[in-house]
Residue, then its C-alpha position, 0 to 999 in steps of 0.5 A: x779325821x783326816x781332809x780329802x782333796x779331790x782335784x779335777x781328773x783328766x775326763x779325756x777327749x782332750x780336754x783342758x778345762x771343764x765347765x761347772x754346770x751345778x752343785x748338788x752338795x754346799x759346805x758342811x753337807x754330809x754326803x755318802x760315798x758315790x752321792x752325786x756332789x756336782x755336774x760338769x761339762x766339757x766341750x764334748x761330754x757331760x759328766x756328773x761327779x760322785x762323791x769318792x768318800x763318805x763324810x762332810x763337805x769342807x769346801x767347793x771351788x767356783x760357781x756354776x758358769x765358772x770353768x776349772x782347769x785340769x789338775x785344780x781343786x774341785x771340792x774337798x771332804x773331811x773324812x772320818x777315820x776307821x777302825x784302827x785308827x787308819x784314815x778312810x781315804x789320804x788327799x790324792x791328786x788323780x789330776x790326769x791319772x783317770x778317763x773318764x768312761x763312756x758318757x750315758x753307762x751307768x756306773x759299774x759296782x762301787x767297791x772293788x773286786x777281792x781281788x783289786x787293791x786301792x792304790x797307795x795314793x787312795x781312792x780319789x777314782x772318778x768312776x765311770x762318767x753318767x749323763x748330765x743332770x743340768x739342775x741342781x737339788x737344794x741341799x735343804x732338809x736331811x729328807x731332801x738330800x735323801x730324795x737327791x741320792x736317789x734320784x741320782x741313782x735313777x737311770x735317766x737322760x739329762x733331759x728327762x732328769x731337767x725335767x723332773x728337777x724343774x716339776x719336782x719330781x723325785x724320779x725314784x718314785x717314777x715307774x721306768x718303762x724304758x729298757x734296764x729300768x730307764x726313766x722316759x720322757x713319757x714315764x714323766x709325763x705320765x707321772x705328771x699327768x696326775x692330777x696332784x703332780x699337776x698341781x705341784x709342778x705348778x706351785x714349783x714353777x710360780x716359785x721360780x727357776x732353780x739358779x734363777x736370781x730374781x732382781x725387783x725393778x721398778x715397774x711403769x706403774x710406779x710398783x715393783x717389776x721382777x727380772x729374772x737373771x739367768x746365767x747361761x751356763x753347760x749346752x746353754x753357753x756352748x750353744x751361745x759361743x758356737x752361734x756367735x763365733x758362727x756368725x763373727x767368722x763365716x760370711x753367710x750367704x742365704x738362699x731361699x728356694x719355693x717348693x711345690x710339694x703336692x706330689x710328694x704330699x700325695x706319695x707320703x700320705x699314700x705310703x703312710x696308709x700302707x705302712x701298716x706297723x711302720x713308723x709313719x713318715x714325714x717331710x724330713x726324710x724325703x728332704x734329706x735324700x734329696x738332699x744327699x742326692x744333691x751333694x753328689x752332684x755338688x761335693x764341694x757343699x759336702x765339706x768341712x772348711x780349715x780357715x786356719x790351715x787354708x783347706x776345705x775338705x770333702x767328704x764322700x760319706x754324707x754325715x748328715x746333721x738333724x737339729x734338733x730341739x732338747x729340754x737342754x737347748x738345740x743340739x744336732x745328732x749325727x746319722x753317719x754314712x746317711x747315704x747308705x740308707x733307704x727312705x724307711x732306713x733314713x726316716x729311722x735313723x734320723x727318728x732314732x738320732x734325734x731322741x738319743x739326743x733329747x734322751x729318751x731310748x737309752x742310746x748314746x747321741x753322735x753329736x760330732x763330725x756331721x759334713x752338713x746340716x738339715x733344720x726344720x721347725x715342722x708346722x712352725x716352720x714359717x715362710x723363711x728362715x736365715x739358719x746358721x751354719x753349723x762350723x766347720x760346716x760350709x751348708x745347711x739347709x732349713x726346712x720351712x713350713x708346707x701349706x696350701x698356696x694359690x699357685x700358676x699351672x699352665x695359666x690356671x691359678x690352682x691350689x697347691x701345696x707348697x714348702x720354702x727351702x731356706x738355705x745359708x752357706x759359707x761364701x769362702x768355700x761355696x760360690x752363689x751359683x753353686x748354691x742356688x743350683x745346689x737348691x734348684x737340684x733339691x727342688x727338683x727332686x722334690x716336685x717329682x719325687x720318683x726322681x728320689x728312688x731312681 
């Protein structure tokens, strides 16, 4: 028998710590080499931890919410010895030596090649990085941790791996219509759909959220009430922090600008019937070109802020930020050089950067490095919102819900549709007016939509 420590490696990116998001594994499990043990998240990428020996687990460091430094203990293995005697693997420390692959490639053959040697330290190797999976299975029964490793095995997005944990389903067991043999969304659905799985994912979702620590309080009615503590933990916590700093640091000016859109309804309707095997359109795309044809008329809301260092800098490419609603909370995918691309080109692009960010279509989300940022709710949308901006961002612009209104035309009242445009901007960087013309160039574009292809 010998003890294996495996140490937090360097994942990359910078990184100096980690976030543990949850545990797959608790003291005393048996586990088999490369089984899944943890997840763990950096600023910047989401990486699920397999196992680098087979054997019993000795210890775990910290709680998921709980953050690790580089180089510092993650989990520790009792080995078993082999053959001759020779301890499987020896207590390395692998704490800066690795980085991690590419987040979303599945991991290559475990073992090496003939004709690679392990190294003299052992194998404490953090294989290449797979996507998160932000729940955690219990370690329960021998049956349970079997279904776990197998489902760990499964090609499939964080997403759509929350989403089978939360339902209990063993994605083993889904059929895969994605390509190489990845799980969809819509093959969860589709395993959902049956009748029996309905009911299951009913009896588990009654049972309680996985990591939720339900407390009973007393109620009005002098019984028992349940409140349920949830600790905000991996995009959850990121997405907390960002807001409230967001919020602390920029003074937000909003700005909320009335749109009739009727001709552009009228021109996308005419253009979807056309369209024949195209993707049909939506608001978003034309939004977003007026938009990108704004910023050309006013740079300095196409700009990232160094408040640090006194420096705003404008960025002549357009990379344009789409928030986006995940099972994981909001994230924004990126459509680079969106300034480049046609109406058709764009609605693509943003239709593909918003599924590789909830997951589904096997690519890898840009989530980085967007110069401003487009928000809608679709038909929830409202009348107006005050959207936060997206730092070092200095603009974003929210997209509100498009509805039949009574509008003034040459002194009728006639029915209209109309669309609000809300808007926030950081006041340091960009001046009232240049915001509200900024707006108004938008609105133009909008109510004469030929102006958009001109």
């Amino acid at each position: 028998m010998s003890e294996h420590v495996f140490k937090l490696p360097d994942l990359g990116e910078g990184a100096v710590e980690a976030e543990i998001v949850a545990w797959h594994v608790r003291p005393g499990d048996m586990v088999a080499e490369d089984d899944i043990v943890a997840d763990i998240m950096t600023d910047k990428a989401n990486v699920e931890i397999p196992a680098p020996v087979a054997g019993k687990v000795l210890r775990t460091r910290g709680e998921p919410g709980d953050l690790v430094a580089v180089g510092a203990e993650l989990i520790a293995f009792e080995t078993v010895a082999m053959g001759g005697g020779v301890p499987a693997t020896r207590t390395a420390d692998v704490a800066g030596s690795q980085q991690a692959a590419q987040i979303g490639i599945e991991r290559a053959t475990p073992s090496p090649a003939p004709d690679e040697q392990p190294s003299p330290e052992g194998r404490a190797v953090l294989p290449a990085a797979k996507r998160l999976a932000a729940v955690h299975a219990p370690p329960a029964t021998d049956g349970a941790k079997a279904s776990a490793r197998s489902t760990a095995k499964v090609m499939a997005s964080p997403a759509v791996r929350r989403r089978a944990a939360e339902a209990g389903i063993d994605l083993s067991q889904v059929p895969a219509s994605g390509p190489r043999g990845r799980t969809l969304q819509c093959d969860v659905d589709a395993w959902l759909a049956r009748p029996s799985a309905a009911a299951a994912a009913r009896d588990m979702t009654s049972a309680g959220e996985p990591g939720e620590v339900r407390s009973p309080v007393p109620s009005a009615a002098g019984g028992e009430a349940l409140v349920e503590e949830i600790r905000l933990v991996g995009v959850r916590r990121v997405i907390a922090e960002r807001m409230a700093a967001s919020k602390r640091n920029i003074p937000h000016f909003s700005y909320v600008e009335e749109v009739d859109v009727t001709e552009l309804e009228r021109l996308r309707r005419h253009l979807n019937n056309q369209a024949g095997a195209m993707p049909r359109l939506t608001l978003l795309p034309f939004v977003a070109l007026a938009v990108i044809d704004a910023l050309r008329a006013f740079p300095q809301c196409n700009a990232h802020l160094d408040a640090e260092a006194a420096v705003l800098r404008r960025f002549h490419g357009v990379h344009l930020g789409v928030a986006t609603h995940t099972a994981e909370g909001l994230k924004v995918p990126v459509v680079r050089d969106a300034q480049r691309f046609d109406l058709n080109g764009l609605a693509a692009a943003i239709a593909g950067a918003a599924a590789a960010a909830r997951g589904e279509g096997g690519e890898r989300p840009q989530l980085s490095g967007s110069t401003v940022t487009i928000t809608s709710l679709g038909a929830l949308g409202g009348i107006a919102s005050t959207p936060v901006i997206n730092p070092p961002e200095v603009a974003i612009i929210g997209v509100n819900k498009a509805a039949k209104r009574p509008a003034v035309v040459d002194d009728a009242v006639v029915p209209r549709t109309m669309m609000n445009v809300s808007s926030s901007f950081d006041h340091r960087a960009v001046d009232g007016m240049d915001a509200a013309s900024m707006i108004h160039h938008v609105k133009t574009r909008l109510e004469h939509p030929a102006t958009l292809f001109m």
